[in-house]
VMD Tcl script that draws the C-alpha trace (Angstrom):
set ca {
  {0.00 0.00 0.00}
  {1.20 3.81 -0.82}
  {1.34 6.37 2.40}
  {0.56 9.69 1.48}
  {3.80 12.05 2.39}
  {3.71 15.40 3.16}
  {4.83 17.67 -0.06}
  {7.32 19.66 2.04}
  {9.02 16.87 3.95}
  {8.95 14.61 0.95}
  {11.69 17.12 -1.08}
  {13.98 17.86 2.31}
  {17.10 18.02 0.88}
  {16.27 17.79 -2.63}
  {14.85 21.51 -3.36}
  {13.54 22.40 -0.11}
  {15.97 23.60 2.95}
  {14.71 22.96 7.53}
  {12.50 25.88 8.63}
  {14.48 25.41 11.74}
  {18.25 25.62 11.26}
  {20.28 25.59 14.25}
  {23.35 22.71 15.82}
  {23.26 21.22 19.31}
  {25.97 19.81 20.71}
  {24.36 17.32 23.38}
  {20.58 15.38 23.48}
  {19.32 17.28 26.07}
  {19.74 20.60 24.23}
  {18.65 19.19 21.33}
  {15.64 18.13 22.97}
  {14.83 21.55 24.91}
  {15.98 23.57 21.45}
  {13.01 20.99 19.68}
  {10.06 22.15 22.54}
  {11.08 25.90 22.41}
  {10.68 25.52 18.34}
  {7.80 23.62 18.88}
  {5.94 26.39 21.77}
  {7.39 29.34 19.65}
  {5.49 27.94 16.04}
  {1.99 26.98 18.47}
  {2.18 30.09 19.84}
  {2.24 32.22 16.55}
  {0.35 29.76 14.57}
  {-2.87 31.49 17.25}
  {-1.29 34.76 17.52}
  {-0.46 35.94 13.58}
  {-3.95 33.53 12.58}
  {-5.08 36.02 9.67}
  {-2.04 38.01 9.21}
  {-1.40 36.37 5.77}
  {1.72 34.49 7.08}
  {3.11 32.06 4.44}
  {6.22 30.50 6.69}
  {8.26 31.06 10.16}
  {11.86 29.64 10.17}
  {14.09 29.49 13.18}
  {17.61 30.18 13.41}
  {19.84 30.20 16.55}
  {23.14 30.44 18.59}
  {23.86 29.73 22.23}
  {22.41 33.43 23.07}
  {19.63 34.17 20.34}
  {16.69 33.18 18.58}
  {16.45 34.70 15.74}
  {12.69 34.08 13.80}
  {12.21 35.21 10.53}
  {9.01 35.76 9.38}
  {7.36 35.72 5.95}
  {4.04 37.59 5.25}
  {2.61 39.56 2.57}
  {1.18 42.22 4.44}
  {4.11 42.77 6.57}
  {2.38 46.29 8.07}
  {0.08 44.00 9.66}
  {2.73 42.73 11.85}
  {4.88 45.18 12.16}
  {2.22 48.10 13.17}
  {2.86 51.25 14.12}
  {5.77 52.72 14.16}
  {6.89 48.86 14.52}
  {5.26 48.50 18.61}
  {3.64 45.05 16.66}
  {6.51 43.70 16.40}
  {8.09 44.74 19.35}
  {5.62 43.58 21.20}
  {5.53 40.16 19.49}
  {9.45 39.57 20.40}
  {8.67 39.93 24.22}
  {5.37 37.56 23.93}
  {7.77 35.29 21.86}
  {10.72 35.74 24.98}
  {7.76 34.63 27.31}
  {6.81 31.69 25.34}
  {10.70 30.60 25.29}
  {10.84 30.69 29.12}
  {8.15 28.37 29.58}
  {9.75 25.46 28.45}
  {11.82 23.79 31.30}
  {15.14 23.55 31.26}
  {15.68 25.95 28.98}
  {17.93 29.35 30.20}
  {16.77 33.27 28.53}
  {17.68 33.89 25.45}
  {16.94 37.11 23.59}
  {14.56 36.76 20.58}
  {15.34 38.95 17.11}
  {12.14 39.27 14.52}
  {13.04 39.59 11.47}
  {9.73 40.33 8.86}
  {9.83 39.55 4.96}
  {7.61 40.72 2.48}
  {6.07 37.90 0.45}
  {5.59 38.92 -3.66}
  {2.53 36.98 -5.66}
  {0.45 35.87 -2.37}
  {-2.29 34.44 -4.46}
  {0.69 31.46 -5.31}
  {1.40 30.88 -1.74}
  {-1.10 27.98 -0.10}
  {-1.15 29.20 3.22}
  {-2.45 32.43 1.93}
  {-5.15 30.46 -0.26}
  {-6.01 28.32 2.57}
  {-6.33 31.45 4.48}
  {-8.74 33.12 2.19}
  {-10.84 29.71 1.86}
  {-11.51 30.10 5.43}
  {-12.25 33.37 5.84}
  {-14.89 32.59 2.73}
  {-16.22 29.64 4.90}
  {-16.50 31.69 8.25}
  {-18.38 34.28 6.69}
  {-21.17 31.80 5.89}
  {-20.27 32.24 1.92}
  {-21.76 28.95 -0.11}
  {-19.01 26.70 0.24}
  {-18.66 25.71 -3.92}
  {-18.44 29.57 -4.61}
  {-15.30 30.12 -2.48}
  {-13.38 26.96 -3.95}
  {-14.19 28.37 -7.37}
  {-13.12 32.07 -6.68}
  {-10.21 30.45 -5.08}
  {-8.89 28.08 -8.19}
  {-9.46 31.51 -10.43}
  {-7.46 33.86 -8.08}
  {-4.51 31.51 -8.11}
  {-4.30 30.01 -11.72}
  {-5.06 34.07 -12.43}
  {-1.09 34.11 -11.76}
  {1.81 33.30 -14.51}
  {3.83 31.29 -11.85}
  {1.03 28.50 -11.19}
  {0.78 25.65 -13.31}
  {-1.94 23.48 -10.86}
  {-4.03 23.85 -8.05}
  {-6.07 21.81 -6.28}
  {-8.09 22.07 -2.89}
  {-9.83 19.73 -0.43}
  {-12.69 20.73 2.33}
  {-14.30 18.34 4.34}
  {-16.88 18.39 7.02}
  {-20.22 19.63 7.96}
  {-20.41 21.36 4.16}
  {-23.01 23.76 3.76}
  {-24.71 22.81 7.45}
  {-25.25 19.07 6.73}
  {-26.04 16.82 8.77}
  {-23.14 14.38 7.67}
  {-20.12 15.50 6.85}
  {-18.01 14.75 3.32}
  {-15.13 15.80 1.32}
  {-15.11 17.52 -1.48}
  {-12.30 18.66 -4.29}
  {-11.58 20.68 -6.96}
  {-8.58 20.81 -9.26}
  {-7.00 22.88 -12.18}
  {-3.80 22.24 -14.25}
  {-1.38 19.54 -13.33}
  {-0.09 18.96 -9.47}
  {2.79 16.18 -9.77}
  {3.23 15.02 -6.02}
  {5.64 12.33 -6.95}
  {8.10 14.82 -8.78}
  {10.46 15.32 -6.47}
  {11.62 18.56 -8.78}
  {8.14 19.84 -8.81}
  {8.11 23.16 -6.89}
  {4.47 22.53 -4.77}
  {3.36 24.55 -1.90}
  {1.17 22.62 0.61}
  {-0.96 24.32 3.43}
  {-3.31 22.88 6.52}
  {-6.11 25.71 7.16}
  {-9.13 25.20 9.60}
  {-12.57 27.52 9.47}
  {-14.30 27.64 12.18}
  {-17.90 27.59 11.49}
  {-21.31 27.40 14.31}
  {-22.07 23.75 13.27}
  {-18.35 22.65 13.57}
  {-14.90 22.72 12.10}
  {-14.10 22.04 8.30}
  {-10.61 21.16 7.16}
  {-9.15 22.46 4.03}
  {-5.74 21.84 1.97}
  {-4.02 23.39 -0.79}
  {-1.67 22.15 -3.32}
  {0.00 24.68 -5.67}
  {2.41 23.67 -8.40}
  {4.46 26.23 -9.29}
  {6.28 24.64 -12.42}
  {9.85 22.18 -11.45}
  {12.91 24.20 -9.97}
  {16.28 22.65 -11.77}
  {20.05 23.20 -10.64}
  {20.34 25.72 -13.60}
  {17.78 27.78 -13.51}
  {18.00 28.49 -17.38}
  {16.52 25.36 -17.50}
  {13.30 25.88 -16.06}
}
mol new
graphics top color blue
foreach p $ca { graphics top sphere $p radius 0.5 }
foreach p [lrange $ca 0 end-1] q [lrange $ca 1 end] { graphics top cylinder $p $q radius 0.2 }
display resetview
């Protein structure tokens, strides 16, 4: 039998680098480094939920944290005269310290502006749910979706899958729609994948995004 694979993890190495990129030197801090990761990406997956955030990578050394994040509508996080993001590092510093065994360490935010966000799935998940929570008919916002993102000269394919309580049934089921080509086995294939969840009165529905973005090649001339 085939096991399905997450997109991401399945070209580690290949054409995709970690989101968390750091050394430890013994088990124990490579276990507390793992939970701190692990509290810091919880933490902001609630806090920056609708802030159009398409990935947070980690980097570190034995006295920072450095997170970088990548958005596009960085003035979101950033706010005012940057107090958004100030204040984020110190609820980030507080999250750190939580974790036992683990000593202070000073957090540095670093905030990158994402171009093209309709070819970036956590964006597109992001907008399907916002669709959903708004009580907008379910097949309309998977169609205005697949338009918005095949609308864009980098996308090749798209496809997305919702399941649940659809439309306020009583049962719940899946349902899919796809555009263009999405290659999951080609390991060259440049696909975005993204988890999004809407939270609706009669329950939660699940949705997930492939975009193919054409195959990335050593020499880009290539492509």
């Amino acid at each position: 039998m085939t096991h399905t694979v997450h997109p991401y993890a399945h070209r580690l190495g290949i054409i995709r680098d970690w989101k968390s990129r750091w050394f430890s030197k013994t088990p124990g801090q490579y276990r507390d480094s793992v939970m701190v990761d692990t509290a810091i990406r919880t933490f902001l997956k609630k806090r920056l939920r609708g802030h159009y955030v398409t990935s947070v990578e980690i980097e570190r050394n034995e006295k920072q944290i450095r997170i970088l994040i990548k958005t596009s509508r960085p003035g979101l996080v950033i706010g005012r005269g940057g107090e958004g993001s100030l204040k984020l590092t110190k609820e980030i510093e507080r999250v750190a310290k939580t974790v036992k065994g683990t000593g202070p360490r000073s957090v540095r935010l670093d905030i990158e502006e994402v171009r093209s966000p309709e070819s970036q799935a956590p964006i597109v998940s992001w907008m399907i749910a916002e669709g959903l929570e708004k009580q907008q008919t379910f097949r309309r916002v998977l169609k205005q979706a697949v338009e918005k993102v095949m609308a864009n000269r980098d996308v090749q394919g798209v496809r997305i899958a919702i399941s649940g309580r659809l439309g306020g049934a009583e049962m719940s089921r899946a349902e899919e729609i796809k555009r263009g080509r999405v290659p999951l086995q080609t390991l060259r294939a440049d696909i975005d994948f993204a988890r999004e969840e809407a939270y609706l009165p009669y329950g939660v529905i699940g949705i997930k995004v492939w975009i193919y973005r054409g195959e990335i090649f050593a020499d880009k001339g290539q492509k």
